[in-house]
C-alpha positions in Angstrom: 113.2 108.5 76.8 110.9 105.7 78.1 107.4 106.1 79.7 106.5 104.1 82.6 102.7 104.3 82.4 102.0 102.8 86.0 100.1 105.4 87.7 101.4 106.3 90.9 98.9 105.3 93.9 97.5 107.8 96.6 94.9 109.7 94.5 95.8 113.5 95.3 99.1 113.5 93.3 98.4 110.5 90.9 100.1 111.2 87.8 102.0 109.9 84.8 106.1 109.9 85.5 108.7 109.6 83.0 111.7 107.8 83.6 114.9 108.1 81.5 116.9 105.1 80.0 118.9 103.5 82.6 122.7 104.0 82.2 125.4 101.9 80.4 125.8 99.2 83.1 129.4 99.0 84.0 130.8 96.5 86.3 134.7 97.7 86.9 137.4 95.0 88.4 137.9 95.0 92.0 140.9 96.7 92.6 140.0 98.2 96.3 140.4 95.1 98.7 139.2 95.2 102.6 141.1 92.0 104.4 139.8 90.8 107.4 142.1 88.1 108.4 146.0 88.0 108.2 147.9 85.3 107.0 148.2 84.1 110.3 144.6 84.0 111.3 144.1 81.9 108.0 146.8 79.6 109.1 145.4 78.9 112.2 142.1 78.1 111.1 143.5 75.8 108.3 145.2 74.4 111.1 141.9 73.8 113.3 140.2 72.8 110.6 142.4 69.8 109.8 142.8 68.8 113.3 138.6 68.8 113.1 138.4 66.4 110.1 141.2 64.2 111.4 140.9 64.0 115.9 137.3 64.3 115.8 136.2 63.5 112.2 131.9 64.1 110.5 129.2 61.8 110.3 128.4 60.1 107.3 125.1 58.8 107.1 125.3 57.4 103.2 126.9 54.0 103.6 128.2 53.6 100.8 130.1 56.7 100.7 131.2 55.7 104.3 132.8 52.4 102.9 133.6 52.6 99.8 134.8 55.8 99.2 136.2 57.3 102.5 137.8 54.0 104.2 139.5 52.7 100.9 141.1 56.3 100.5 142.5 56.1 104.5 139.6 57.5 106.6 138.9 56.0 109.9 135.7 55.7 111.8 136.2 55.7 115.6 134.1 53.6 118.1 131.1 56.7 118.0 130.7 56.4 114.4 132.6 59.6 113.2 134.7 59.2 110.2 138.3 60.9 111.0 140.0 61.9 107.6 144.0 61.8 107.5 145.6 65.4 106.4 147.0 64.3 103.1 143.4 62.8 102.0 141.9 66.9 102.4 145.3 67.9 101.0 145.3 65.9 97.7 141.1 67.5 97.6 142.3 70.7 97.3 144.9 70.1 95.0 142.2 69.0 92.4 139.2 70.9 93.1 139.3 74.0 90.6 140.2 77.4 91.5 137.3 79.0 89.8 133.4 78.0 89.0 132.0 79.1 85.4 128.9 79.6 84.8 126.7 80.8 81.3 123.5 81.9 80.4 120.6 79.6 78.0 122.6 81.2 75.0 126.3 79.8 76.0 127.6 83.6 77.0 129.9 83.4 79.5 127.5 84.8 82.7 130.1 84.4 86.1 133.6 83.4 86.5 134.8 83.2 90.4 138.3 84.0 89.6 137.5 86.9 87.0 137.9 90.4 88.5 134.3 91.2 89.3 131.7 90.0 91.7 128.7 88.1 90.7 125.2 88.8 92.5 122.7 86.1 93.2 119.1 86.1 94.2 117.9 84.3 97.4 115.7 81.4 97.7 113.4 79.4 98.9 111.8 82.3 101.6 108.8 80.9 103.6 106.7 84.3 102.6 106.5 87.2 100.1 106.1 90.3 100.3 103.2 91.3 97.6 104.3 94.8 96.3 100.7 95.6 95.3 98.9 95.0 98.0 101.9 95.4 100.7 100.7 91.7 102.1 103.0 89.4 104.0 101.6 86.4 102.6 102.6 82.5 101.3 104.5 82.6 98.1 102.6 80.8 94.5 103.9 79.7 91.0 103.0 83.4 89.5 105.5 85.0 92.1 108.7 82.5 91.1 107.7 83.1 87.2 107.8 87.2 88.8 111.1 86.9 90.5 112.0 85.4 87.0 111.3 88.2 85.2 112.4 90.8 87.2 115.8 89.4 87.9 115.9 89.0 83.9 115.3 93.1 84.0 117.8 93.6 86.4 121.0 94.5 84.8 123.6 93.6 87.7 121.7 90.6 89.0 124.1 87.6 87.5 122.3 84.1 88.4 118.1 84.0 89.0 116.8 81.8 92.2 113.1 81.3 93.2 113.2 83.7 95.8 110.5 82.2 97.6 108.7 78.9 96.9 104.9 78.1 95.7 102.4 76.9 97.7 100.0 76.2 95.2 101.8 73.3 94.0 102.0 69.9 95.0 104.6 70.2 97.4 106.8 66.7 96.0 106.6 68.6 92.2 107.2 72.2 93.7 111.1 72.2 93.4 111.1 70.8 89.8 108.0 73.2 89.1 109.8 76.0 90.3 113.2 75.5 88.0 110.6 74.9 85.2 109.5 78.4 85.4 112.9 80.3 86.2 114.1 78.6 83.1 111.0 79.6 81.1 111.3 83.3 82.4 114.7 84.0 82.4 117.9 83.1 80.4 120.3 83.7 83.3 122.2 80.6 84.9 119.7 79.6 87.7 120.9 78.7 91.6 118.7 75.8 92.9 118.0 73.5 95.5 115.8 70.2 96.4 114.4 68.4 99.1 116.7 65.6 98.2 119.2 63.9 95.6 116.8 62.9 93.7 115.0 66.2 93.4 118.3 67.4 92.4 119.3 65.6 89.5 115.3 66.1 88.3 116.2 69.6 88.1 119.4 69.1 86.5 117.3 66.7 84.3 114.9 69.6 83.2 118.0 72.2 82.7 119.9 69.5 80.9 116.5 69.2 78.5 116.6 73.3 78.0 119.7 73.2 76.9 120.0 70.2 74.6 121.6 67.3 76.4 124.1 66.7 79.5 126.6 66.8 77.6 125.8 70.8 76.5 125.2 71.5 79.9 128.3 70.4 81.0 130.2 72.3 78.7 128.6 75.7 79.8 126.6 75.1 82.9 123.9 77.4 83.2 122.6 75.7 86.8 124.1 75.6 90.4 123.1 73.5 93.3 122.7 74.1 96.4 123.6 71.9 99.3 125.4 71.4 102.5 126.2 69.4 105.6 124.4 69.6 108.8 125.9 71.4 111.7 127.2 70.5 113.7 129.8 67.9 111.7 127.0 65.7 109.9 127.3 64.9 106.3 123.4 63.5 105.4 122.9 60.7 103.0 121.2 63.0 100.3 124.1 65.2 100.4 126.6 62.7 99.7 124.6 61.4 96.6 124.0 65.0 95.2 127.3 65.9 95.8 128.9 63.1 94.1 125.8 63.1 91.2 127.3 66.5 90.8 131.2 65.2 90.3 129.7 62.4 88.1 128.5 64.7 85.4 130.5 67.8 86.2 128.5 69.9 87.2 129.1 72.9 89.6 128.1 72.5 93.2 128.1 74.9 96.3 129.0 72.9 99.1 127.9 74.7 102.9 126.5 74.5 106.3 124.1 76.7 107.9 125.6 77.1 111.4 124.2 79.0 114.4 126.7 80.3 116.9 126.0 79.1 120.3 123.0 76.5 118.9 125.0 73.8 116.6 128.6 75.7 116.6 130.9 77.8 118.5 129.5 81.0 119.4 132.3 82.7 118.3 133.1 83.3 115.1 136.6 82.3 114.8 135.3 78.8 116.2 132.3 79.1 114.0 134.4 79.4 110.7 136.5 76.9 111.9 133.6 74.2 112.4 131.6 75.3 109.3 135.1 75.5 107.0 135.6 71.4 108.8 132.4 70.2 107.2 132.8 72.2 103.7 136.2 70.5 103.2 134.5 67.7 104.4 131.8 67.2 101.6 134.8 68.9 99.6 136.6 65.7 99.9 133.9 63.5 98.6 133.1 65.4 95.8 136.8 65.5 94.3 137.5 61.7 95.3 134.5 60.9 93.2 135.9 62.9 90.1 139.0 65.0 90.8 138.3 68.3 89.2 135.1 68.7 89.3 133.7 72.4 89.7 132.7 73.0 93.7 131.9 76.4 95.5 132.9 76.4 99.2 130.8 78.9 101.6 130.2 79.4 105.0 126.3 80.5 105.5 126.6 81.7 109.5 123.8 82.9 110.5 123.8 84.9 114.2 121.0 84.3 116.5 119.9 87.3 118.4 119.6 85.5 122.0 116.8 87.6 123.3 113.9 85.6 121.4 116.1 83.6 119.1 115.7 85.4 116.3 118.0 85.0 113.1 120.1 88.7 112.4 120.4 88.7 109.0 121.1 92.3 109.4 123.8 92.1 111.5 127.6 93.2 111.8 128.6 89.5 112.8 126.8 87.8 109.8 129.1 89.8 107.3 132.2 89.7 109.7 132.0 85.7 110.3 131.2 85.4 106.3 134.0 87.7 105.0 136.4 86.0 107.6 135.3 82.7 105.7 135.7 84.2 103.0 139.8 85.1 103.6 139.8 81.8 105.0 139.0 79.8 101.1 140.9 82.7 99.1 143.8 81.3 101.1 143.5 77.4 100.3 142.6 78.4 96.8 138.7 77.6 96.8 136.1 79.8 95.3 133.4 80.9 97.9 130.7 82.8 98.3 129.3 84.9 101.0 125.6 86.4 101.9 124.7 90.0 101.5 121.5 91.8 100.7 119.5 90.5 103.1 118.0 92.8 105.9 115.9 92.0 109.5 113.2 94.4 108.8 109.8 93.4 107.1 109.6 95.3 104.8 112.0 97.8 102.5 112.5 100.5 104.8 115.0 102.6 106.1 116.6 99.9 107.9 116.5 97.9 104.9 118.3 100.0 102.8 120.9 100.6 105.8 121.7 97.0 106.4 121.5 95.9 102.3 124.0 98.8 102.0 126.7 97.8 104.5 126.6 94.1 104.2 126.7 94.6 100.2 129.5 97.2 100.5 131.8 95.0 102.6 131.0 91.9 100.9 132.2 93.8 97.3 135.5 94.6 98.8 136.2 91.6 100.7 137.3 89.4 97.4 134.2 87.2 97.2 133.9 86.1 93.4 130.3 85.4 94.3 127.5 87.7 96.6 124.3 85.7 97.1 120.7 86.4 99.3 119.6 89.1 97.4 116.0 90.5 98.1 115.7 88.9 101.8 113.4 90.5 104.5 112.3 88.8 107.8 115.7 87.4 108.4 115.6 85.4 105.4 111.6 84.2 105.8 110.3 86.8 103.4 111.5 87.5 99.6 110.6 90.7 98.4 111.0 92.3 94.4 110.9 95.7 96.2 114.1 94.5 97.9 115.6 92.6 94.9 115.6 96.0 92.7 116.5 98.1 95.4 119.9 95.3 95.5 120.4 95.6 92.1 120.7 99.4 92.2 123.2 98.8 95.2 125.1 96.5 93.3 125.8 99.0 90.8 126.9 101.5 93.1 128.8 98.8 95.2 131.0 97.7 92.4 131.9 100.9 91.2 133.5 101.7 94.7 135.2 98.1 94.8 136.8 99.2 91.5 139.0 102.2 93.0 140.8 104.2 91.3 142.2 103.8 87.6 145.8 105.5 87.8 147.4 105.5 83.9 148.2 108.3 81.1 145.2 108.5 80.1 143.1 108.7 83.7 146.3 111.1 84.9 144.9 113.3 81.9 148.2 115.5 81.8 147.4 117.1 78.3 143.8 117.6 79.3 144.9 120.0 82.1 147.8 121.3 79.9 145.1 122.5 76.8 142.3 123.4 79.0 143.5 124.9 82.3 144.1 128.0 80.9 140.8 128.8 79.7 139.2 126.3 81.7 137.4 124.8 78.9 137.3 121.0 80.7 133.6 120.9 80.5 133.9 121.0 76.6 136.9 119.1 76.3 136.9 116.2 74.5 138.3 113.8 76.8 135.0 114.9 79.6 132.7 113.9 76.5 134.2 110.7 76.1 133.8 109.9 79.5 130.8 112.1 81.1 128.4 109.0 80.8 130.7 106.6 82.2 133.5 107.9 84.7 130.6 108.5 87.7 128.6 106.0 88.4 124.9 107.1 87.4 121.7 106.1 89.4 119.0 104.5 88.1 116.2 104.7 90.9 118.7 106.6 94.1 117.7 110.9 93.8 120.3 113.2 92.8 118.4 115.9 91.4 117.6 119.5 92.9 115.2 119.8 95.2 112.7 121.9 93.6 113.0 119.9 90.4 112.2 116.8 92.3 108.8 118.8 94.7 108.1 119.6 90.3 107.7 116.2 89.9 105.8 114.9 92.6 108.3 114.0 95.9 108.7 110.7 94.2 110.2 108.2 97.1 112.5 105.4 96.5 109.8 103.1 97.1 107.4 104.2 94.6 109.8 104.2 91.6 110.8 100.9 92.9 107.1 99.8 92.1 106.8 101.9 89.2 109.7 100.4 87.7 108.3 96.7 88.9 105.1 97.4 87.0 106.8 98.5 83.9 109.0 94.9 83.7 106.1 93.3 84.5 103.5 94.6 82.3 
């Protein structure tokens, strides 16, 4: 039994609270599958998608790229400057780009594999605020809060791959990207998720994991990194995005190619025409990736992001954002491309009810829908806050999320006719050795959610979610 020593706040009922050992962390293969979209519906946006990239074509603002990649490989550029690419050009792209994305930890162990049978969770970046769990302060993020976010993600048995979270303020803001990585590396052995301002940003941070790690040609072999990037909706492919993307292919390193889109602002408002548009300039950058190096390791993803028309206000909570990212996400199981898809993430300002009712649904539905990879994690504000409060309360969710993705285990053993046939009669189950085998590790157990009685739990204090959340912060960062 381990003592968490944090003394609970409010005075009255201040008192030292044990906390048992968290559980054997099990993470079961999906076997329970929702499906948005038929095969139809994927058809038809493959279809649309294609007839995107070819009749109306992207903007490529990196010359180069524009001439000496694109139009020596059959892509035109009509008279306004788009570059239209020919069907067989995407075709051959997906042909080459792997099926799955590895990634490993500082030690070489094997951390997430997109086509293994469980879903990776990722922490969210880059927020514009934090929220201070101490002092309960909405406030601008520093150094000591991404070296935090390290550490507690490090703690946190079912977060997969650290990110900053937020980003510091008391930094000089050219250094604050490569600063940043600096300290998720130094704090946590987990394969970091990044981005930068630019390509040369990029490879600095690449530069700094490749260091860690003991050359480029280490970190190519197990890849304990992932960079962020994207086009710009709608249908624009920047110049710093073309050279991280093919910097990227160069080495071989993995990349997550997508757009942020807002329905009705710089896409289709609805969804079907917003995965199509998105899904147009992911394939898009897809295509320059693999015609730099065929092969390479990319991550497709569709990051639409709702807009509440009333003040304009991003819904990070909503039932669109999950429905237009699981429909992208049927939409790249079909042409064979890993993805991922945002979950964790709620509207509120801080971890409350509604919190914990939109992190639940969104991280429920994204576990079932086939996504290899689930990031966001720990977002408030619509994305403009980062929270730890919210990161452990995700982590707990994840747990419980991936138990109910992996359904139902029917075999001799979990049929258990001899177990009935020796201990029906005297019902003697409870002893049974098959339920001691299994009595830790055939229900899910909590770490943090109540399932105690009542009066035990008035015994020890009313404890609420929230306050073992802290307590259990304070403890991992003592």
């Amino acid at each position: 039994m381990a003592e968490v020593t944090a003394t609970r706040s409010g005075g009255a009922r201040g008192r030292r609270k044990s906390r048992a050992e968290p559980p054997p962390t099990i993470r079961p293969s999906r076997s329970l599958r929702v499906g948005l979209l038929s095969k139809s519906d994927t058809a038809a946006i493959h279809d649309t998608v294609l007839r995107i990239l070819w009749e109306i074509g992207v903007v490529v603002d990196d010359r180069p790229t524009r001439l000496s990649l694109l139009q020596e490989h059959g892509c035109k550029e009509s008279s306004n400057g788009y570059v239209r690419m020919p069907i067989e050009l995407v075709g051959r792209a997906l042909e080459t780009a792997p099926p799955s994305v590895v990634l490993y930890d500082q030690n070489g162990a094997l951390k997430v594999d997109t086509s293994g049978p469980v879903s990776a969770f990722c922490v969210g970046h880059n927020c514009v605020n934090v929220l201070d769990h101490e002092t309960g302060e909405h406030r601008p993020g520093t150094l000591a809060d991404i070296e935090r976010t390290a550490k507690v993600s490090e703690a946190l048995a079912n977060v997969d791959v650290v990110a900053s979270l937020g980003y510091p303020t008391d930094v000089p803001p050219e250094e604050e990207a490569v600063i940043s990585a600096r300290a998720m590396l130094e704090h946590s052995s987990k394969p970091m998720a990044f981005t930068g301002h630019d390509e040369v940003e990029a490879e600095a941070i690449w530069t700094v994991i490749a260091e860690t790690l003991g050359g480029w040609d280490r970190l190519a072999a197990k890849p304990c990194g992932l960079d962020l990037t994207g086009p710009v909706s709608p249908l624009k492919l920047g110049e710093e995005l073309c050279r991280r993307l093919q910097m990227a292919a160069e080495r071989h390193l993995p990349v997550v190619c997508y757009p942020a889109l807002f329905p009705g602002m710089s896409g289709p408002i609805t969804l079907a025409g917003a995965i199509a548009q998105s899904s147009a300039e992911t394939l898009a950058g897809v295509v320059i990736h693999q015609l730099r190096n065929p092969g390479a390791p990319i991550m497709a993803g569709s990051s639409i992001l709702p807009i509440d028309m009333r003040r304009a206000d991003l819904a990070y909570g909503s039932p669109e954002i999950m429905l237009a990212g699981l429909g992208a996400v049927d939409y790249f199981n079909s042409i064979g491309l890993p993805s991922w898809v945002g979950a964790g993430s709620s509207d509120s300002h801080v971890p409350d009810l509604q919190a914990a009712a939109e992190v639940g649904s969104t991280m429920s539905f994204a576990a079932l829908a086939g996504t290899a990879f689930i990031h966001r994690l720990g977002f408030l504000s619509g994305g403009r806050t980062g929270s730890l409060e919210m990161l452990v309360l995700c982590d707990e969710v994840a747990a419980m999320v991936s138990t109910f993705a992996g359904g139902i285990a029917v075999n001799e053993d979990s049929l258990a006719f001899d177990v009935i046939k020796r201990s029906a009669e005297e019902n003697s189950f409870l002893t049974d050795a098959h339920t001691m085998e299994r009595y830790m590790t055939e229900m899910w157990i909590p770490s943090l959610f109540e399932r105690s009685d009542i009066r035990l739990w008035q015994e020890e204090g009313n404890v609420f979610l929230r306050e073992k959340i802290r307590d259990l912060l304070a403890d991992i960062l003592r």
